[in-house]
LUMDOKE-8451 format. One line per field, with one value per residue (C-alpha): residue in three letters; x, y, z. Coordinates in steps of 0.2 Angstrom, whole numbers, m for minus. Example, Ala and Ser with C-alpha at 12.3 -4.5 7.8 and 13.67 -1.06 7.14 Angstrom:
% residues 2
aa ala | ser
x 62 | 68
y m22 | m5
z 39 | 36
% end
This chain:
% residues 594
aa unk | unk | unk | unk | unk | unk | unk | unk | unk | unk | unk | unk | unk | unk | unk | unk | unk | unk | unk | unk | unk | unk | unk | unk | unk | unk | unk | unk | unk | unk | unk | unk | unk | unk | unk | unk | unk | unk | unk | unk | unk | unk | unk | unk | unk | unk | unk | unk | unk | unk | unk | unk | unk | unk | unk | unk | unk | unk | unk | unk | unk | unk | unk | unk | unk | unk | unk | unk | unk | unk | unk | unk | unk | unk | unk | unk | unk | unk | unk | unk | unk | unk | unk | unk | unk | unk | unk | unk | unk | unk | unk | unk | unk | unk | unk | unk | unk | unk | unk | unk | unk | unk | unk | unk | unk | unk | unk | unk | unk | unk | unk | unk | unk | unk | unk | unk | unk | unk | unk | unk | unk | unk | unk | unk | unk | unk | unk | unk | unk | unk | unk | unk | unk | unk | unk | unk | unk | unk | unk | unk | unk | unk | unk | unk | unk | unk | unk | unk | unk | unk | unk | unk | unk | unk | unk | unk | unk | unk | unk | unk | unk | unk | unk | unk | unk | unk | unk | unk | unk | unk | unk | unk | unk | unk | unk | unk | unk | unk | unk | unk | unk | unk | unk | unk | unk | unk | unk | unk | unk | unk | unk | unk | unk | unk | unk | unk | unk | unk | unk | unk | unk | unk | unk | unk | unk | unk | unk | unk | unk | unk | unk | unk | unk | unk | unk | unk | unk | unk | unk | unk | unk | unk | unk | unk | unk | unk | unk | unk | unk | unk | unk | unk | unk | unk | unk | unk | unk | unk | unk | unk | unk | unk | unk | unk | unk | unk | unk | unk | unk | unk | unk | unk | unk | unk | unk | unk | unk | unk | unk | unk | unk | unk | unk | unk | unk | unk | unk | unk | unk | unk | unk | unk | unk | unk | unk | unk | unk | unk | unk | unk | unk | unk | unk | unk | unk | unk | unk | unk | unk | unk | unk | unk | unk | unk | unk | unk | unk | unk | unk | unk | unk | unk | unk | unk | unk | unk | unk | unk | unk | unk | unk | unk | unk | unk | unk | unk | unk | unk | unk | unk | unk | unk | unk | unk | unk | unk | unk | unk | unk | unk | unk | unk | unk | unk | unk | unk | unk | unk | unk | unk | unk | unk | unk | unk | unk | unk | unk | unk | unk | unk | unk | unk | unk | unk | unk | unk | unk | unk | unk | unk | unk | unk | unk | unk | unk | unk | unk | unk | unk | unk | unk | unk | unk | unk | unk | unk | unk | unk | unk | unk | unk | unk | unk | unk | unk | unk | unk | unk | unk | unk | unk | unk | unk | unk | unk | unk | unk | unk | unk | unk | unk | unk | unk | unk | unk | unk | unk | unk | unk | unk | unk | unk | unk | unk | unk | unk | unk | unk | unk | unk | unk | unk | unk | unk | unk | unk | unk | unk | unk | unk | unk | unk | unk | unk | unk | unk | unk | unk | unk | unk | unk | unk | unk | unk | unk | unk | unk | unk | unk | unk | unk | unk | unk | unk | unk | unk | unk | unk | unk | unk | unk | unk | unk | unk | unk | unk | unk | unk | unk | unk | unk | unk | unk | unk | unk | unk | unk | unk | unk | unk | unk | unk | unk | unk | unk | unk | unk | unk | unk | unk | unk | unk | unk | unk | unk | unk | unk | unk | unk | unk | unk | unk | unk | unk | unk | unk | unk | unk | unk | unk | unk | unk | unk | unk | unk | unk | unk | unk | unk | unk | unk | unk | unk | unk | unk | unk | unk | unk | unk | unk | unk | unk | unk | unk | unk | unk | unk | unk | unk | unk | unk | unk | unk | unk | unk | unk | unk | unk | unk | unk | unk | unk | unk | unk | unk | unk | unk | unk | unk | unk | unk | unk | unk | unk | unk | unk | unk | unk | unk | unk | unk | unk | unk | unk | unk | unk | unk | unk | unk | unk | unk | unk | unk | unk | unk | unk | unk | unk | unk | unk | unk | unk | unk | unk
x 741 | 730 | 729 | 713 | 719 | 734 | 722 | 710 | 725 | 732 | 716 | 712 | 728 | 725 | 707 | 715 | 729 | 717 | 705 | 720 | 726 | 706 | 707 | 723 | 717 | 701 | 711 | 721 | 707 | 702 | 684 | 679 | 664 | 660 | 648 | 658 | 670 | 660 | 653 | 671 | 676 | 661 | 665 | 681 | 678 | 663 | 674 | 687 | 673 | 668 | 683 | 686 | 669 | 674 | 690 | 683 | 667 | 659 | 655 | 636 | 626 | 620 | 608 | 614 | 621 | 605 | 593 | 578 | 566 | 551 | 544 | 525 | 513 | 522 | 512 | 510 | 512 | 531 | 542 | 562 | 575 | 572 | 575 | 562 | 559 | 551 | 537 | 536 | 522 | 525 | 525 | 536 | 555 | 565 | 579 | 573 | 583 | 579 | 583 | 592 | 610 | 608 | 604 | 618 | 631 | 627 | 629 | 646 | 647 | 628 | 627 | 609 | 592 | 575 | 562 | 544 | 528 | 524 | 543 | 555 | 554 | 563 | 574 | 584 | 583 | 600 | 606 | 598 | 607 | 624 | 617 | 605 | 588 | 574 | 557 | 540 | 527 | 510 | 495 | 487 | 473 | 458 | 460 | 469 | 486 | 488 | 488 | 493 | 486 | 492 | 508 | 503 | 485 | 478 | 465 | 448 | 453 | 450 | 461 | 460 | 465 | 471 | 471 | 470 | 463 | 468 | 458 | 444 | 439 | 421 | 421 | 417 | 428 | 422 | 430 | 425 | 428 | 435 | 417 | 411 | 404 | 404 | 413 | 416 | 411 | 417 | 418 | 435 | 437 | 441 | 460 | 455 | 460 | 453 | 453 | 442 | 440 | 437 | 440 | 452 | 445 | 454 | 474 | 481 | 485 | 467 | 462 | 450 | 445 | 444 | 433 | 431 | 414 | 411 | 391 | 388 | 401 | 417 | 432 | 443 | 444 | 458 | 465 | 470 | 481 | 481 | 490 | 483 | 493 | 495 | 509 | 515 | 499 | 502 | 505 | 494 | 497 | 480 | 480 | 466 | 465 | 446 | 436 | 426 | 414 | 429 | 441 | 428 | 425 | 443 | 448 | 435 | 439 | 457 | 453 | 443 | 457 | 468 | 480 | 488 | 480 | 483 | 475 | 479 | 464 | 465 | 450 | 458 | 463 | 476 | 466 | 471 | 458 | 461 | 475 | 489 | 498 | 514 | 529 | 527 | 547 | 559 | 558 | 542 | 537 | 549 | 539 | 524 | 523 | 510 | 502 | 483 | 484 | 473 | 477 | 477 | 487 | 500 | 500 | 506 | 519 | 525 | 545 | 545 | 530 | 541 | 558 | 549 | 542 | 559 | 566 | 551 | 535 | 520 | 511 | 493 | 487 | 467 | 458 | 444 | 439 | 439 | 461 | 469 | 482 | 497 | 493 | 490 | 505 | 513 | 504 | 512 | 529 | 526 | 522 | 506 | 497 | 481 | 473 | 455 | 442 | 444 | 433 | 420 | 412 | 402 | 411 | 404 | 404 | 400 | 384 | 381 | 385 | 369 | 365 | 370 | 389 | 386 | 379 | 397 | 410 | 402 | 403 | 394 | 385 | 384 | 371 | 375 | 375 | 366 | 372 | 356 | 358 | 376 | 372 | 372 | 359 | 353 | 353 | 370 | 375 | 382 | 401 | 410 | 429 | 442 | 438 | 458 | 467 | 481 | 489 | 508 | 524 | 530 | 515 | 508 | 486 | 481 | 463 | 449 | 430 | 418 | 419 | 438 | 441 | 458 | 454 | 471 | 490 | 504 | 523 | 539 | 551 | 566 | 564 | 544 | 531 | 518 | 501 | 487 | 466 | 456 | 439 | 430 | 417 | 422 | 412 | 395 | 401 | 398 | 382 | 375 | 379 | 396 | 410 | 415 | 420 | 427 | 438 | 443 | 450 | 458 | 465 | 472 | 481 | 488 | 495 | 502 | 513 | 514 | 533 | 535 | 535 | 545 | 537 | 536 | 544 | 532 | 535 | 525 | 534 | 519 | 524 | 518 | 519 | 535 | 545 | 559 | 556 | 570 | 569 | 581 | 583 | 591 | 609 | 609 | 603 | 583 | 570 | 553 | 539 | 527 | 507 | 512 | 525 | 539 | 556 | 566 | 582 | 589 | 607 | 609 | 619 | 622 | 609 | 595 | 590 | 581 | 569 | 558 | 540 | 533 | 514 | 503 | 497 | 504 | 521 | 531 | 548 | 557 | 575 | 590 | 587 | 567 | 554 | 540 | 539 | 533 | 519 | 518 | 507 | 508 | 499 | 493 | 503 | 488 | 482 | 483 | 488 | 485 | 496 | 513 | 513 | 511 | 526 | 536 | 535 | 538 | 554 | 558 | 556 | 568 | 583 | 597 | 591 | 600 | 609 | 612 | 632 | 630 | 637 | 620 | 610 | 621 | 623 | 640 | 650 | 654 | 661 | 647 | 647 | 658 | 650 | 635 | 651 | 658 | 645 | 644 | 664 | 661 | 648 | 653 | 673 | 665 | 653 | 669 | 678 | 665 | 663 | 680 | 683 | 664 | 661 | 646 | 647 | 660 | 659 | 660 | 678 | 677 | 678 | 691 | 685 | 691
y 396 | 408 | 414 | 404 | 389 | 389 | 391 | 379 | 367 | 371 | 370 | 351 | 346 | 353 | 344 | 328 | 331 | 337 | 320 | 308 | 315 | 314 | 294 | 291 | 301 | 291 | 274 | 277 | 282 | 272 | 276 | 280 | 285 | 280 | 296 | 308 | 304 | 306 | 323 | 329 | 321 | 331 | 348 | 348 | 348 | 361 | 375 | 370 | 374 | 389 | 397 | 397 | 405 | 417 | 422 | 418 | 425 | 416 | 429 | 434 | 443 | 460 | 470 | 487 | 493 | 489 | 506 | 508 | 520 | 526 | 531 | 535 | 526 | 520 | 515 | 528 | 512 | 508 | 509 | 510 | 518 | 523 | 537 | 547 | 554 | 568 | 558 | 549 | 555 | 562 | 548 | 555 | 548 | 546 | 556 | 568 | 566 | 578 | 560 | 542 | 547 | 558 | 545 | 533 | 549 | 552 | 531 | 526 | 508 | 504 | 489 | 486 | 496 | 491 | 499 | 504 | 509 | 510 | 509 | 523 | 536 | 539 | 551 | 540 | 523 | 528 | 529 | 512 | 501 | 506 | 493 | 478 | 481 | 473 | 479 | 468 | 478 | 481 | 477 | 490 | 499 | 499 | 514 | 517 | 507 | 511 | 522 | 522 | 537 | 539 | 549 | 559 | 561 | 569 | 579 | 570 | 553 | 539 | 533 | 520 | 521 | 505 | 502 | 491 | 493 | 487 | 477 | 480 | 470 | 472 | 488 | 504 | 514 | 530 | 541 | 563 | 571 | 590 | 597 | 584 | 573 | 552 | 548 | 531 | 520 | 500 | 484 | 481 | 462 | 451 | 456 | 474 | 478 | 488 | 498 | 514 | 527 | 543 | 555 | 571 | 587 | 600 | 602 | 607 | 601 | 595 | 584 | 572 | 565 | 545 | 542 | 524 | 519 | 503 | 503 | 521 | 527 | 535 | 529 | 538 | 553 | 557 | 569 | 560 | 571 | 574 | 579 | 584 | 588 | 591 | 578 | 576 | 572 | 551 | 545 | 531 | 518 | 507 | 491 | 482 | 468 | 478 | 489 | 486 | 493 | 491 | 502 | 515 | 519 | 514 | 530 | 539 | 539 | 539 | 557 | 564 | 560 | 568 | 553 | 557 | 544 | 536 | 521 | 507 | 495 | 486 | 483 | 466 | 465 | 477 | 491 | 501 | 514 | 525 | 539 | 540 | 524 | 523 | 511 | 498 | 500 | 504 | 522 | 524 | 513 | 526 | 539 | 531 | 530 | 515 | 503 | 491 | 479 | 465 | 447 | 444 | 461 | 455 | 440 | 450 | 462 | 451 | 452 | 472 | 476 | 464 | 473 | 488 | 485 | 477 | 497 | 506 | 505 | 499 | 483 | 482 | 463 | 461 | 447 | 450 | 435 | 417 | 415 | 398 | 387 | 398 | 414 | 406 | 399 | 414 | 422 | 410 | 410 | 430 | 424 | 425 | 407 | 406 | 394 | 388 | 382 | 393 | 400 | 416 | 416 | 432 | 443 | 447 | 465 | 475 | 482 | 501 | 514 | 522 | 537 | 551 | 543 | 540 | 561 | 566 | 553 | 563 | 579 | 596 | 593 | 603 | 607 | 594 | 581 | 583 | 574 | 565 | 559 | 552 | 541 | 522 | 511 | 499 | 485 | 480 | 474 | 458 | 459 | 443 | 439 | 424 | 410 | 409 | 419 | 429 | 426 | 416 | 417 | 431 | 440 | 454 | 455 | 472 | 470 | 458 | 457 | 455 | 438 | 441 | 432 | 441 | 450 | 458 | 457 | 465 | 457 | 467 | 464 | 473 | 492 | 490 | 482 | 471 | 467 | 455 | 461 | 445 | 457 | 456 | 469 | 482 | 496 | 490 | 499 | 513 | 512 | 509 | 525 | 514 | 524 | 528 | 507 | 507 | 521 | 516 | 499 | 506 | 521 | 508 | 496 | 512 | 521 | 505 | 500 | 517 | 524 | 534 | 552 | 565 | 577 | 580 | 570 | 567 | 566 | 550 | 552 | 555 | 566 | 573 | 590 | 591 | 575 | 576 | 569 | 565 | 572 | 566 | 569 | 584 | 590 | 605 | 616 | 617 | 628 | 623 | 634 | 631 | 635 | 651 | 656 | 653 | 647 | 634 | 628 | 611 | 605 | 589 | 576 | 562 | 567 | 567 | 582 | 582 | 593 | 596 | 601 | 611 | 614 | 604 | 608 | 608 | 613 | 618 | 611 | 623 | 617 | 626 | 629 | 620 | 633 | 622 | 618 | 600 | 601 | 588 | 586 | 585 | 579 | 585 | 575 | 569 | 562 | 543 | 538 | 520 | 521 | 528 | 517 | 504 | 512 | 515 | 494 | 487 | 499 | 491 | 474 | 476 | 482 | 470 | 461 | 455 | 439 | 424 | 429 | 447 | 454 | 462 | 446 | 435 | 451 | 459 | 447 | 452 | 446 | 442 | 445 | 435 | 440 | 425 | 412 | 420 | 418 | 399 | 396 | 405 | 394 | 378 | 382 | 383 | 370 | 360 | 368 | 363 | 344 | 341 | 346 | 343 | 326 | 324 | 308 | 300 | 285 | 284 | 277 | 262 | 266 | 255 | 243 | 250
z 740 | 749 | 767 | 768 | 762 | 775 | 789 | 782 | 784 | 801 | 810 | 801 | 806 | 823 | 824 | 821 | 834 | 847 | 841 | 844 | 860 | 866 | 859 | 870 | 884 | 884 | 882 | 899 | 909 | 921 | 918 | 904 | 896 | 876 | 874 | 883 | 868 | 855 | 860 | 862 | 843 | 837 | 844 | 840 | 818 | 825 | 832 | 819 | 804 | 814 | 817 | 799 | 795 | 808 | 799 | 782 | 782 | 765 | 752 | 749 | 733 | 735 | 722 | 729 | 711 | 703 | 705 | 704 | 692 | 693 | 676 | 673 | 680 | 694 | 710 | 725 | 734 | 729 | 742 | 746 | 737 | 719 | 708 | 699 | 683 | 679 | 672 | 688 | 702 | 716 | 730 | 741 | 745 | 730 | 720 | 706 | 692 | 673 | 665 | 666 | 661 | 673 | 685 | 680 | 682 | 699 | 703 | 695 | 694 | 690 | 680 | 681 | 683 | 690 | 679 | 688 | 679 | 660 | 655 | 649 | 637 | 621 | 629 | 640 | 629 | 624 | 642 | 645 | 632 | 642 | 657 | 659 | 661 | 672 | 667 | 669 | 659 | 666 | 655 | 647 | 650 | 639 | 626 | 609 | 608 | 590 | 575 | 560 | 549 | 530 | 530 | 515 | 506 | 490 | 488 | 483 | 488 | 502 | 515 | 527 | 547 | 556 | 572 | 587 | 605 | 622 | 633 | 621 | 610 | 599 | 605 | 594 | 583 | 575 | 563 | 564 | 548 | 554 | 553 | 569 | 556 | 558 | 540 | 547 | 560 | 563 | 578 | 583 | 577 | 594 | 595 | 594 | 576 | 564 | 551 | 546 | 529 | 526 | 511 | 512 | 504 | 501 | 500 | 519 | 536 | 542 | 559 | 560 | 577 | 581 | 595 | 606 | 612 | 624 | 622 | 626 | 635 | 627 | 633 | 625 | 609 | 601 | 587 | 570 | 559 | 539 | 527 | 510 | 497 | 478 | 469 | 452 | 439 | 439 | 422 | 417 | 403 | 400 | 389 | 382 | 368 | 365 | 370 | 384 | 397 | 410 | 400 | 396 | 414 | 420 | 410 | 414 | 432 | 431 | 420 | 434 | 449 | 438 | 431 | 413 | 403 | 390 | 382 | 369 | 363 | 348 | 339 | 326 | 308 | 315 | 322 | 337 | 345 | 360 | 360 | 347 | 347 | 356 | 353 | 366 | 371 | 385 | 385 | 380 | 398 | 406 | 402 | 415 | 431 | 433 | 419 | 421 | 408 | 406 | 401 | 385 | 379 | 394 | 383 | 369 | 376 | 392 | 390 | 387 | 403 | 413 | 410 | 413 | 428 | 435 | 431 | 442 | 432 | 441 | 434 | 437 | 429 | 428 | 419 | 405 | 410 | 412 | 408 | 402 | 408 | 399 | 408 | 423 | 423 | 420 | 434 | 445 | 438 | 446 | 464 | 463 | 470 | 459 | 472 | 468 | 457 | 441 | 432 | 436 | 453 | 462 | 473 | 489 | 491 | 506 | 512 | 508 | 522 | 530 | 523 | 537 | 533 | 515 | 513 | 523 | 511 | 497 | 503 | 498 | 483 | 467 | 455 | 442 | 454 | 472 | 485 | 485 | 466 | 471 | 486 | 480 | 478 | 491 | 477 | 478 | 457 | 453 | 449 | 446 | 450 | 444 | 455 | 460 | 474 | 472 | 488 | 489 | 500 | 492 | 486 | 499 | 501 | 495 | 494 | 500 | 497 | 513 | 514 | 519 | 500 | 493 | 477 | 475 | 479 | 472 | 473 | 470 | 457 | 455 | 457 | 454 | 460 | 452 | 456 | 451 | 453 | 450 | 449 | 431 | 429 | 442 | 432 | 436 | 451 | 444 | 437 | 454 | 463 | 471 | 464 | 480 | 483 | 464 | 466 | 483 | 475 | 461 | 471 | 484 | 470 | 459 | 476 | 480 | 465 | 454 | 453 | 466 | 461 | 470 | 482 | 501 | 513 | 527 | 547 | 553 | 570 | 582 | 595 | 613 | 619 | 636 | 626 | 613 | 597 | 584 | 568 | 555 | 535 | 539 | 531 | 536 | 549 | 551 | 561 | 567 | 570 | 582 | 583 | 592 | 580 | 591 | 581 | 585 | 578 | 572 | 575 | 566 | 569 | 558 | 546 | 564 | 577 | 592 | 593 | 614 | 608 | 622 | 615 | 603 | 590 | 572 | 568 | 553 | 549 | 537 | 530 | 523 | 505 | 503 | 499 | 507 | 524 | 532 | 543 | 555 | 571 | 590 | 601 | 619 | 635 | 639 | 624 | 618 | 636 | 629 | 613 | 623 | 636 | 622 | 615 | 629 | 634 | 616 | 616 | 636 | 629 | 617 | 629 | 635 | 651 | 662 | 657 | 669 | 668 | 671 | 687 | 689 | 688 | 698 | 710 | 717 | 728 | 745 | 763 | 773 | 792 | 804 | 820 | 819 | 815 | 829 | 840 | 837 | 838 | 857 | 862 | 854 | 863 | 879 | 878 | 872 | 888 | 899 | 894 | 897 | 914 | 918 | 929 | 917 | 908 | 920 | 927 | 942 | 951 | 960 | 980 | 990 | 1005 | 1022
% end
């Protein structure tokens, strides 16, 4: 039994002593007075209950371990104690910290931290999952919340840029080749999405700029980073049940982008054309790296492309036309839905670029072909597609005509991937001056499902000047050069290293044993404001907060003050003291005759 518990008891059994003794006082009165007594029963429980206050103070919850950090973007007009970061402005009272374990160091016992501003960086995330975090993230401003450029390019083809905006939606996106030149330009769809091509040129480290527009005014411009380089000659296995238009300019622009081709057409009554023939076999499948085949020679040679693809060969499927029920079925059987109609239908294909963007996809011109001669037609040609859709739980959307319509997806299966193309006559492409749109499909499907070849390793980490990044793949020491030529070395741990960028610009990561260095990009502090603080609040909202069980979130229990209890046990004794030897509220004795 606690000492609170023995008090609690004495002064009950007290108050009912002193209530009885008042009871039999008032019974032997000889005047006595029924509201006297009651105001005397009623104090007495009073200074009982407030004496034990007095000595037992009731506990009360106090926030003082949680503290408070200021972060970018905090207010100038916060106030009270916090502790600032060095990304944290200057507003005057606070405790300057270099970062949050730091912070935690210099208050033992912390259990839960007040986040102002956009939201820590990724320096101190580790030092925030040691504690429960309170963070209400701030909306974002309008500007560029994110990129995502390709990680690795080659030379002479397209590439797509997708994005979204903040707080900006319809607005306009526009792409900068390196020489200033508009290669692209697009409207953000109403959640701020979009998604922007260009063409890289020749092998290196290149920059293209992506600049926002609301109307006239430029909100924001930032630099987009690309890197070009040369990879292993693709090997390309094409199969056709005859030869056809399709096939004919398939190879030839598979030649031109430098794919090893080889292709197998049969032309009946046992026939083949093309390049050598080749046994259609295990090994021989191992030997490529991707494979278009189209449906009737899948048909033929479905059990051996299947194990194949299952061990790393890419499957690219295309109809040469209307397909039956069997090969539907077996399309299906992949993941592929095959919703629709059947049959052939147009394809809506999208309107040709103006010129001034069409002249800069092209590039220079040559003597052979201006630039002029290669811009396509205004007429746009009639290609038709399978009147089914490729899309199904498992099946992922690789490619869609302008009427949002999915003309391919691709699946994976085993150590390969499989896709389906539901166009017909992609050639007439071709003709038209649209080569551009033709190779950028077929580019986009090969690139997606090909074996993957082995080459450079690139860094999609984007990075700012003054913060660490973490670098990892690294099993050995590394060094990084900088834009000045400074060196820096790499201490990893656990296969990662940090690495504290201190100017942008591009940098060069050289590791123990590798000829070829990895180039990869930083960016200005004050560049793409939008996109960190983006970063900075999706990796807040992932930390622990504070739970309802937590010492933090239920606060830290402790006595509260006995002096106002003591106050009213004083006042409520002496008004006790007072009405018992006060003549207030008694009658008055009867006087004796004389």
């Amino acid at each position: 039994m606690t000492a609170a518990w023995i008090t609690a008891i004495l002064l009950s059994a007290a108050i009912i002593v002193a209530s009885v003794r008042l009871i039999l006082w008032h019974r032997s009165a000889s005047a006595p007075s029924p509201r006297r007594l009651i105001a005397l029963l009623l104090l007495q429980p009073v200074c009982g209950i407030l004496l034990f206050l007095m000595l037992f103070p009731p506990a009360t919850t106090t926030s003082s371990d949680a503290l408070r950090i200021a972060t970018r973007g905090t207010s100038h007009l916060a106030a009270g104690p916090m502790v600032l970061l060095p990304e944290a402005p200057d507003i005057g009272a606070g405790e300057h910290v270099p970062d949050l374990a730091t912070a935690l160091r210099r208050h033992p016992g912390t259990s839960e931290i007040i986040v102002l501003g956009d939201g820590l960086p990724p320096r101190d995330m580790d030092a925030a999952k040691r504690v429960a975090v309170r963070f209400e993230p701030r909306p974002l401003r309008q500007g560029i919340s994110h990129v995502a450029p390709p990680p690795l390019v080659a030379p002479g083809s397209s590439f797509s840029l997708v994005g979204q905006l903040s707080a900006l939606p319809r607005a306009t996106v526009e792409l900068l080749d390196p020489a200033g030149q508009v290669t692209d330009s697009v409207q953000a769809d109403a959640d701020g999405h979009f998604t922007l091509t260009g063409t890289a040129r020749a092998v290196g480290a290149v920059l293209f700029t992506l600049r926002l527009r609301d109307g006239r005014r430029t909100v924001e411009q930032a630099s987009v980073p690309l890197l070009v380089a040369d990879s292993p000659v693709p090997r390309l296995l094409i199969l056709s049940a005859a030869p056809n238009a399709e096939v004919k300019y398939l190879r030839r622009w598979a030649a031109d982008g430098g794919f090893a081709v080889t292709t197998q057409m049969s032309a009946g009554g046992g026939i083949a054309l093309g390049d050598a023939p080749i046994a259609m076999d295990g090994a021989t499948l191992r030997r490529f790296d991707a494979a278009i085949v189209d449906d009737r020679s899948w048909a033929a040679r479905r059990g051996v492309l299947m194990d194949a693809a299952r061990n790393g060969l890419g499957l690219i499927l295309h109809p040469s036309g209307p397909i039956d029920a069997t090969t539907r079925g077996q399309w299906q059987a992949l993941g592929f839905g095959l919703t629709g109609k059947g049959g052939l239908i147009p394809l809506a294909l999208p309107k040709p670029l103006a010129p001034t963007i069409a002249r800069t996809r092209q590039g220079i011109g040559s003597d052979d072909r201006p630039a002029d001669i290669a811009l396509p037609d205004e007429m746009l040609p009639e290609i038709s597609r399978l009147g089914l859709t490729p899309e199904g739980e498992s099946a992922v959307p690789l490619l869609r005509d302008a009427g949002g319509v999915t003309l391919a997806a691709w699946r994976a299966v085993g150590s390969g991937r499989v896709a389906l193309f539901t166009g017909i006559d992609s050639y007439a492409l071709t003709l038209t001056g649209h080569r551009g749109l033709h190779g950028d499909w077929w580019s986009a499907m090969l690139a997606t499902v090909a074996r993957p070849a082995p080459g450079m390793t690139p860094i999609t980490t984007p990075g700012w000047a003054g913060e660490r990044m973490i670098l990892c793949g690294l099993t050995a020491p590394a060094e990084v050069e900088g834009p000045d030529g400074q060196m820096a070395n790499l201490l990893p741990a656990a296969g990662c290293a940090a690495f504290w960028p201190e100017k942008a610009g591009w940098h060069q990561l050289r590791r123990a044993g590798d000829d070829q260095a990895t180039p990869f990009y930083i960016q200005p502090a004050n560049a793409l404001p939008v996109m960190r603080a983006a970063r900075d609040r999706d990796a807040m909202l992932m930390l622990r907060p504070p739970a309802s069980g937590d010492k933090a979130a239920t606060g830290k229990s402790v006595p509260g003050s006995p002096w106002p209890f003591a106050l009213g046990w004083l006042l409520a004794s002496a008004l006790l003291w007072w009405l018992e030897r006060a003549r207030v509220g008694r009658a008055a004795a009867p006087q004796s005759a004389r």
